[in-house]
Every structure is written in structure tokens, then in C-alpha cells.
C-alpha positions as CSV (number, residue, x, y, z in Angstrom):
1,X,-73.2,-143.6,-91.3
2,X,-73.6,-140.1,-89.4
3,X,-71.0,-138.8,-86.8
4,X,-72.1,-136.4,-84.1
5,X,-70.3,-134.5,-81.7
6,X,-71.5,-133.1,-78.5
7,X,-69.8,-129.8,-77.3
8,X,-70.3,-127.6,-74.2
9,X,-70.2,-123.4,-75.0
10,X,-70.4,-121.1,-77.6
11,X,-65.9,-121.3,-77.6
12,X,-66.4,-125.1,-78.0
13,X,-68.7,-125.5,-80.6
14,X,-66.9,-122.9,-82.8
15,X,-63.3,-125.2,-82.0
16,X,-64.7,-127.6,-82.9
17,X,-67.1,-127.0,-86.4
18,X,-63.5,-126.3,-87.8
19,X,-62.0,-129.5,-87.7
20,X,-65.0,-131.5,-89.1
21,X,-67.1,-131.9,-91.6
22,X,-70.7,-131.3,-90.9
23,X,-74.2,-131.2,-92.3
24,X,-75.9,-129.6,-89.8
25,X,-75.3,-127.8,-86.2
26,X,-78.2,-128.2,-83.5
27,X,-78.0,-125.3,-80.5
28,X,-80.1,-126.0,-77.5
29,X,-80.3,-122.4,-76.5
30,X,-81.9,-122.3,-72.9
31,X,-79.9,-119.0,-71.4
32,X,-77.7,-115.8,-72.3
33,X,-75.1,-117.3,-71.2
34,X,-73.9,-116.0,-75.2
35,X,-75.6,-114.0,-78.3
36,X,-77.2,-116.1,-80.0
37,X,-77.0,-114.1,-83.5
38,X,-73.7,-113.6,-82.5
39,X,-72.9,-117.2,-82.7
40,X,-74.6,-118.1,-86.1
41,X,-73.2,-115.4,-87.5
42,X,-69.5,-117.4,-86.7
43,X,-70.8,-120.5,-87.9
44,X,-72.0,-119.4,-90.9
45,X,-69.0,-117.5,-91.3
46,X,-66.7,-120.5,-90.7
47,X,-68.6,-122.7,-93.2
48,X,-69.7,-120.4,-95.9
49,X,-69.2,-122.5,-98.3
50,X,-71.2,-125.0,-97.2
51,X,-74.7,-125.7,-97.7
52,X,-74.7,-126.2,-93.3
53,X,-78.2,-125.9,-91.7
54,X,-78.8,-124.7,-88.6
55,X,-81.9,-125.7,-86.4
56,X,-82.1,-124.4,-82.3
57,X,-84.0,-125.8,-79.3
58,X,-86.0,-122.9,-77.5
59,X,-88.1,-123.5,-74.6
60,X,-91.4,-122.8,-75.1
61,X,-93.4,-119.5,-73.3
62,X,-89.7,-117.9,-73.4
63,X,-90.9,-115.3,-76.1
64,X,-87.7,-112.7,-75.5
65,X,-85.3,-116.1,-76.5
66,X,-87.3,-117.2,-79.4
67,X,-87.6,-113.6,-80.7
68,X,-84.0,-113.5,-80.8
69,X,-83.6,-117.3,-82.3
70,X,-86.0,-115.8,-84.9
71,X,-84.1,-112.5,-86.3
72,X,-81.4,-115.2,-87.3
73,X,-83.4,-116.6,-89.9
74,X,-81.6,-120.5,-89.0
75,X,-83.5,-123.3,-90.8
76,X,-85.6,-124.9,-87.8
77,X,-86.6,-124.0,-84.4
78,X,-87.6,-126.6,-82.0
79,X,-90.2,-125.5,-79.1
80,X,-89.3,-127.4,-75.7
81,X,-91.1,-129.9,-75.3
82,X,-91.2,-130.8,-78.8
83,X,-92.3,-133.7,-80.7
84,X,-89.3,-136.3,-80.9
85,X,-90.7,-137.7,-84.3
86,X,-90.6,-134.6,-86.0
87,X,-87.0,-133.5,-84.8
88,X,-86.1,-137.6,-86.2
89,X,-87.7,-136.6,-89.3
90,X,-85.4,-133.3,-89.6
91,X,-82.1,-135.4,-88.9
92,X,-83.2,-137.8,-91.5
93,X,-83.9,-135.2,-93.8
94,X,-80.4,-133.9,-93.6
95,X,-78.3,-136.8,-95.1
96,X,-80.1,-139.0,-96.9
97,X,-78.2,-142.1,-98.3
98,X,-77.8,-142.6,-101.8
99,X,-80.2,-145.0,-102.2
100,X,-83.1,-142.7,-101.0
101,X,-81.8,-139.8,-102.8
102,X,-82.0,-141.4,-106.2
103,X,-85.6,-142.9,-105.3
104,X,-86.7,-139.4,-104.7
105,X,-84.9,-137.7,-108.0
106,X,-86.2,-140.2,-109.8
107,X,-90.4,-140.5,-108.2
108,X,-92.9,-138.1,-109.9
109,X,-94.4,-137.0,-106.4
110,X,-96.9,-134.9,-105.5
111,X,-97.1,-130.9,-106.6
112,X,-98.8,-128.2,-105.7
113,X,-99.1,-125.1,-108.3
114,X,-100.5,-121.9,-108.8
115,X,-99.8,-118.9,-111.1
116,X,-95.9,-119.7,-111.7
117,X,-95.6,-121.7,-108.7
118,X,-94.3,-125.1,-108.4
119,X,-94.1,-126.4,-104.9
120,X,-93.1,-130.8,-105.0
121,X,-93.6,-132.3,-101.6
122,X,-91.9,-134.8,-101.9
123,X,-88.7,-133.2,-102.4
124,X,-89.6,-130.2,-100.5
125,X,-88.4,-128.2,-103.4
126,X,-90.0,-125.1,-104.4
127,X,-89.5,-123.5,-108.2
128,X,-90.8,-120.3,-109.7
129,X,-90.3,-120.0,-113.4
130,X,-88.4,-122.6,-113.0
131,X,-85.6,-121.4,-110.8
132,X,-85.4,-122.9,-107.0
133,X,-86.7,-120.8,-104.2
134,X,-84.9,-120.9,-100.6
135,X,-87.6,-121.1,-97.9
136,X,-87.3,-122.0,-94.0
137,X,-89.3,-125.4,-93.6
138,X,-91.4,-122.5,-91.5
139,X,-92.3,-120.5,-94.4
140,X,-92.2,-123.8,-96.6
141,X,-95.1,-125.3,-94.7
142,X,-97.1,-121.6,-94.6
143,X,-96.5,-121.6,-98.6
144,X,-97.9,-125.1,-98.7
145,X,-100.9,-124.4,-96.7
146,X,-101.4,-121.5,-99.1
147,X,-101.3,-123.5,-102.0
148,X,-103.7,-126.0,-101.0
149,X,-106.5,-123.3,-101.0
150,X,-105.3,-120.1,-102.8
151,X,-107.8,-117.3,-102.5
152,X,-108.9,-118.7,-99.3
153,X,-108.0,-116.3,-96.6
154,X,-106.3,-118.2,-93.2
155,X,-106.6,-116.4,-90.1
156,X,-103.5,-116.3,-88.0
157,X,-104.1,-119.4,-85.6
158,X,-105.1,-121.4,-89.2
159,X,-101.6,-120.3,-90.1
160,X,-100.2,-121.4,-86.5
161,X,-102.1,-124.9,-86.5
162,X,-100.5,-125.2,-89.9
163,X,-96.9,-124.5,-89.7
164,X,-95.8,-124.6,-86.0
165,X,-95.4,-127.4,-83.6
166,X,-98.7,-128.5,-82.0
167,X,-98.3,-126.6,-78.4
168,X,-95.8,-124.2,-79.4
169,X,-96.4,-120.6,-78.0
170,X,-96.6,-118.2,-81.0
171,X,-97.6,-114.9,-80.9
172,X,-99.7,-113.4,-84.2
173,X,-96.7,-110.9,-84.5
174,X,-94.7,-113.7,-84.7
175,X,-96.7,-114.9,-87.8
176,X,-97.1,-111.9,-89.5
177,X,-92.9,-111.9,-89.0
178,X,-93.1,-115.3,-90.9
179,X,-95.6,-114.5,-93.6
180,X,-93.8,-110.7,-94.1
181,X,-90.4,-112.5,-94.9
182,X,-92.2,-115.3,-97.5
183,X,-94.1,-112.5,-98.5
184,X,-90.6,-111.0,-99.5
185,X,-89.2,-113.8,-101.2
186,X,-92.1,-114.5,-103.5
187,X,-92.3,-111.1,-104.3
188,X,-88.3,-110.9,-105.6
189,X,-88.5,-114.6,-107.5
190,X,-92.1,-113.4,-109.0
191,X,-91.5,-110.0,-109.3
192,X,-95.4,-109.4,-107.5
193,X,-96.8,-110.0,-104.2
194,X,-98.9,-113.0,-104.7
195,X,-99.6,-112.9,-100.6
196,X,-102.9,-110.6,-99.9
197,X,-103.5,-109.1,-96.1
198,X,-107.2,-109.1,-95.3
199,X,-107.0,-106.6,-92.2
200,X,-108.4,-108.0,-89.3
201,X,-108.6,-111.6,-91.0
202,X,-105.8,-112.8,-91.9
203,X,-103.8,-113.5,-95.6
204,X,-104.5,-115.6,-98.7
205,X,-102.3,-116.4,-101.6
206,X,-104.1,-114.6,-104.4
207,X,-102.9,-113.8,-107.9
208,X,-106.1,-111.8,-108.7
209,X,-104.8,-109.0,-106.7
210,X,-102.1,-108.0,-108.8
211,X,-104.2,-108.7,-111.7
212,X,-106.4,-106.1,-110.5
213,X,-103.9,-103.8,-110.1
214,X,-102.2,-104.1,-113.7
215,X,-105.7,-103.9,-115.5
């Protein structure tokens, strides 16, 4: 079974993450009534040595707010409206009972891979040269829709359709935000970029680029 506790303020929630022992904090951050980066920044802080996730309900068309949710770099944003099977799917994702987890250890599952890539979707587990990769289920789901078609170059709303909620306001600087930081983490487990920029286009996930550049 899963305990949840519903708290009222920025003061409140930190009380009260202190006393418990948690798998995951949700924010519904509507205001400025406090810093946003401010608080995760005490959470993680407070819990550092667990593996907590973080996930925050923005409403959607308030850029400014979901700029600053953003620069956090927490696991999941949520755009208001949102769809209520997709946020079930994330809280089920978060403690799975024992029963599931060894079904999923122990299944082959689906992979995806490319160049020294190995992305299993079933576990939502990402390795490069064998050695796990930390991505935001944002960035997962961009690096999955890479995958499927590498060398195919995605324009920006391809990317948007792919890894956002359907609905969600996202601006292409927002992408290219998304795309720059897995961009970033490929790049320091591969020791490459494997992500191309076609200007004007769009990107593709092409390992002929630095190919290219090492002949």
C-alpha cells in the first residue's frame, strides 16, 4: 500500500517530507506565492540520499511559470489540464510491488539501439556501453522518438507531438532547451554528440556525423 499526505505551503511541505518516508513529491505550482527552484532545491537537499522524484503541475499558456518549473530539471511536469491517465500511469510507475518488479527484471522487452545505445521500453532504462544513463521521462521520450528513425531529421512540433502532452503550450525554445540538455548527456556517456541540428529543420540522431568528422 501507498500513503499520501496533502500539505498546504512551501513551510508545510518541507515540515513535513522530514518525518516521512517518501517516493515521490507532487507540487501543484499555480502562483509566486514561493520560488519554486528555491523549494526543490530544499527537498532535494533534505532527501539527498534518496532516489525521491519530483513531478509539478503547471497551468498551461503560463510560459513565465513553466520556464521556471523547467530550469529545475524535476522528473515530470504536468500541463493543466492534463490527461488523468498519464499522471495514473506516473504514480504507478513510482512504486511498483514486488510482484511487478520481478515480472519486469525478469521479461526480455522491447529495445531500441543504435551505435552504443541501448534504450529497453519496458523498463524505461537507458544504457550506453553498458552503464545506465539518467534522463527526464521528457528527454527519455525525445531519445525514443530518435531511435525509432535515426538519421531522420524531426522538426520541432514532430518533437512536441512526440514527447509533450497532447495540448500542452510549448514554445520551439522550449524544445531546443530539452534536446540541448539530452544533447549534453549523450555527449558525456558517449564521449560524441550523436544529436545533429539541421538549421531551420530541426535535429536527427545521427552517428555519421561524427564519423565524418574523425575520417
Amino acid at each position: 500500500s501507498t500513503n499520501t499526505s496533502l500539505v498546504e505551503g512551501a513551510e508545510e511541505a518541507l515540515a513535513s517530507i522530514k518525518s516521512n518516508d517518501l517516493v515521490a513529491v507532487i507540487i501543484d505550482y499555480h502562483s509566486d506565492a514561493f520560488r519554486i527552484g528555491d523549494l526543490v532545491s530544499q527537498i532535494r537537499e533534505t532527501l539527498a540520499d534518496t532516489a525521491l522524484r519530483i513531478a509539478v503541475f503547471v497551468r498551461a499558456g503560463n510560459q513565465q511559470l513553466y520556464l521556471e518549473v523547467l530550469k529545475t530539471g524535476v522528473s515530470e511536469i504536468f500541463m493543466r489540464p492534463f490527461n488523468p491517465e498519464r499522471f495514473l500511469s506516473y504514480l504507478s510507475d513510482l512504486s511498483p510491488d514486488d510482484n511487478a518488479r520481478s515480472c519486469t527484471e525478469n521479461a526480455s522487452g522491447n529495445s531500441l539501439i543504435y551505435a552504443e545505445i541501448t534504450m529497453q521500453l519496458d523498463r524505461r532504462r537507458v544504457e550506453c556501453n553498458g552503464m545506465d544513463v539518467q534522463l527526464s521521462p521528457i528527454e527519455f521520450r525525445l531519445l525514443q522518438h530518435f531511435l525509432q528513425k535515426p538519421g531522420y531529421v524531426f522538426s520541432r512540433d514532430d518533437l512536441i507531438e512526440a514527447a509533450w502532452p497532447r495540448g500542452a503550450f510549448v514554445e520551439p525554445r522550449t524544445v531546443d532547451v530539452h534536446v540541448g540538455r539530452l544533447r549534453r548527456t549523450m555527449r558525456a556517456a558517449l564521449g560524441r554528440d550523436v544529436i545533429r541540428t539541421v538549421r531551420a529543420t530541426g535535429y536527427a540522431l545521427d552517428e555519421r556525423q561524427w564519423a565524418d568528422r574523425a575520417s
